[in-house]
C-alpha positions in Angstrom: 0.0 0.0 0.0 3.2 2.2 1.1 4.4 2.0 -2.2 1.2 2.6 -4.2 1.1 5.7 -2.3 4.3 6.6 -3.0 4.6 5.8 -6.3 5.6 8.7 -8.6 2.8 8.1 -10.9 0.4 8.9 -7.4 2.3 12.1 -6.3 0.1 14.4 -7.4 -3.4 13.0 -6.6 -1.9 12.3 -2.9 0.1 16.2 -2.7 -3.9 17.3 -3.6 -5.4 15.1 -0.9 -3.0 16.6 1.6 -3.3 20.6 0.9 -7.4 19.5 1.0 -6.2 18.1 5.0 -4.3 21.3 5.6 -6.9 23.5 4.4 -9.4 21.6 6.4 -6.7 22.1 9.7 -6.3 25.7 8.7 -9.9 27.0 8.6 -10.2 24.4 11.8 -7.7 26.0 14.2 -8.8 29.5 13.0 -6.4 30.9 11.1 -7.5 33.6 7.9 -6.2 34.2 5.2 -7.8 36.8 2.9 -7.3 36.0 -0.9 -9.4 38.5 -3.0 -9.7 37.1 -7.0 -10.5 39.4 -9.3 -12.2 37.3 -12.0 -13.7 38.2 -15.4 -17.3 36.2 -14.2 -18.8 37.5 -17.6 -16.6 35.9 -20.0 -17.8 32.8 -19.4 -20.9 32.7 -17.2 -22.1 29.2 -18.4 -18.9 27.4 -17.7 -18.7 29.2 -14.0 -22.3 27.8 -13.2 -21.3 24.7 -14.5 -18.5 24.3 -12.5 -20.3 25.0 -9.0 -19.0 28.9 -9.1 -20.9 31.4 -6.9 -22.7 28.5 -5.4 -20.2 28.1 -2.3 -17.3 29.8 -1.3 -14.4 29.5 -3.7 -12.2 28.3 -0.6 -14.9 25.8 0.0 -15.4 24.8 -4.0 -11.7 24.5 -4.0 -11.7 21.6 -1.1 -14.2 19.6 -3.0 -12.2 19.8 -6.4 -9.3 18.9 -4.6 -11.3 15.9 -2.7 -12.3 14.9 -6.0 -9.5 15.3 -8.1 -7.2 12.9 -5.6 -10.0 9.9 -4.6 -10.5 9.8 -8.4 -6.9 9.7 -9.4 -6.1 7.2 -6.8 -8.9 4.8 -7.2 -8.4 4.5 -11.2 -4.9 4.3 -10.4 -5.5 1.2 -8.2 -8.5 -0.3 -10.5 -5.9 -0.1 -13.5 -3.5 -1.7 -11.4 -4.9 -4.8 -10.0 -6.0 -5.0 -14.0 -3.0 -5.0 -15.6 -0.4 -4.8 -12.9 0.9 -0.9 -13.8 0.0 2.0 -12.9 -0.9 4.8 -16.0 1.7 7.5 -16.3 1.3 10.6 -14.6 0.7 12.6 -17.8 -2.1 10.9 -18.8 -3.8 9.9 -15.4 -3.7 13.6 -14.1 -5.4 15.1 -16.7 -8.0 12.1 -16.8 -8.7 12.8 -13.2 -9.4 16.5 -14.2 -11.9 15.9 -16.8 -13.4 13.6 -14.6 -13.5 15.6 -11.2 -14.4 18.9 -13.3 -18.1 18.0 -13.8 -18.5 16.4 -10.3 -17.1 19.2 -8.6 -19.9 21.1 -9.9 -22.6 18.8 -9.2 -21.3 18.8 -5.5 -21.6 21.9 -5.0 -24.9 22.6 -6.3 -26.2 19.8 -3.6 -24.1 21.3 -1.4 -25.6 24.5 -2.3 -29.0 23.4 -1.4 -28.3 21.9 2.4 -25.7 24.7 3.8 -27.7 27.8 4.9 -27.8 30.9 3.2 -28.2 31.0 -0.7 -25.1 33.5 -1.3 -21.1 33.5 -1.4 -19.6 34.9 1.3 -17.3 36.4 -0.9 -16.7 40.2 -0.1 -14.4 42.6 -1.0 -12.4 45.1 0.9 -14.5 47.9 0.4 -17.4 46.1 2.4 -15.4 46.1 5.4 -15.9 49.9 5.4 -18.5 50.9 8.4 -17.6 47.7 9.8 -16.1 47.6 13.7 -13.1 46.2 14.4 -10.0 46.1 17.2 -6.8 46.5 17.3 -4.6 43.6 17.7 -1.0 43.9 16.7 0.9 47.0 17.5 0.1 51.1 18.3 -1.9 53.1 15.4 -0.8 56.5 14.5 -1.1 58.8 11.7 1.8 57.1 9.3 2.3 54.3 11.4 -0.4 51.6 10.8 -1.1 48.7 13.0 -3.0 45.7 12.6 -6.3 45.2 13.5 -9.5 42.2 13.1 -12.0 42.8 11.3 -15.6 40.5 11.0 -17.6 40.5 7.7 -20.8 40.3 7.9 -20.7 36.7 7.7 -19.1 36.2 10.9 -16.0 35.8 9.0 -12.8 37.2 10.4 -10.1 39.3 8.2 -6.6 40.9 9.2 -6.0 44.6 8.1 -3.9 47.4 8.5 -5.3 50.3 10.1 -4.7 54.5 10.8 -6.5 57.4 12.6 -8.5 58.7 10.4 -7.3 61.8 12.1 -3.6 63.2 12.8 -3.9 63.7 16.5 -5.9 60.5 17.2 -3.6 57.5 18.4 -5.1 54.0 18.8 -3.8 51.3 21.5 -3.6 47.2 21.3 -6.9 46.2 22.3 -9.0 49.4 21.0 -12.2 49.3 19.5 -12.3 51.4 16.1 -14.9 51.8 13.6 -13.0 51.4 10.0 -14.5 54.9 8.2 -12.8 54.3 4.7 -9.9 52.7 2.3 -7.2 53.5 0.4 -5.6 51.1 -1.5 -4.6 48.0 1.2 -4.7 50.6 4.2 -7.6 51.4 6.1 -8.4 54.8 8.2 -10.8 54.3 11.5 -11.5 56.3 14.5 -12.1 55.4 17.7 -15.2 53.8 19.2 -14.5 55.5 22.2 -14.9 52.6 25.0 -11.2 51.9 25.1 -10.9 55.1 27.0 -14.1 54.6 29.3 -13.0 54.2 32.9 -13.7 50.7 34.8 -16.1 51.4 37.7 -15.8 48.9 40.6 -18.8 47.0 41.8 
């Protein structure tokens, strides 16, 4: 079984079951990463549906591709080979697998669609995060000197961005609340929410 595995005809569909695992640990344990795709969604608007786009997440679509792609790879691999005895060569099997995972991936996500709640993406982009609160969690905000601060969509989901006063004089600590007001470029200007600076009455 080791070798099957490891054979060098396998690589590929087993490298795509394991980045499928790590995405699975990363979203698990927490950990964001914001990836914003610009994509030309007119060009080809019936392939996109097709292939289970805007139905779920792209993170999410990409898992199931991935899931696909592997299982699919592996299995003909192993049906060929307790055929024949060999195992196809990479060049062929891999694209095989594609044209084969391709059209499932995109019937998965349509019934995936259906049971997962809410009918939309949670796609945003960074320009919705305007008006949105957020905190300070890495560093000291001043005017020129940006720290890092978390940010939740309106999806619950949680993004990492950089963050100034809005204002020259204002200065924002580790642990403030802000209120992002608006964008420029990958930067974002805020001011304060105010409660950072509330004093703590004893009870």
């Amino acid at each position: 079984m080791l070798n099957f595995i490891a054979a060098s005809e396998n690589v590929v569909f087993v490298s795509a079951l394991l980045l499928m695992v790590l995405i699975g640990v990363v979203q698990a344990i927490g950990l964001s990463v914001d990836t914003h795709l610009d994509a030309d969604l007119d060009s080809h608007p019936d392939l996109l549906g097709w292939l289970g786009v805007g139905r779920l997440p792209l993170l999410m679509l990409l898992v199931v591709f991935l899931a696909l792609f592997g299982t699919i790879g592996l299995v003909g691999q192993q049906a060929l080979h307790d055929i024949t005895g060999h195992l196809l060569a990479a060049w062929i099997a891999i694209p095989l697998a594609v044209v084969a995972a391709l059209p499932l991936t995109g019937f998965a996500a349509r019934g995936l669609a259906r049971i997962l709640p809410g009918d939309h993406t949670t796609a945003i982009t960074l320009d919705d995060l305007v008006g949105e609160p957020a905190r300070i969690v890495t560093g000291r905000a001043t005017h020129g000197s940006p720290a890092r601060a978390r940010v939740e969509d309106q999806y619950g989901q949680a993004h990492y961005v950089m963050v100034e006063p809005n204002s020259a004089s204002e200065t924002f600590e580790e642990g403030e609340a802000i209120l992002l007001v608006r964008r420029e470029n990958d930067l974002f200007r805020a001011i304060s929410r105010g409660d950072h600076r509330l004093p703590h009455i004893g009870v």
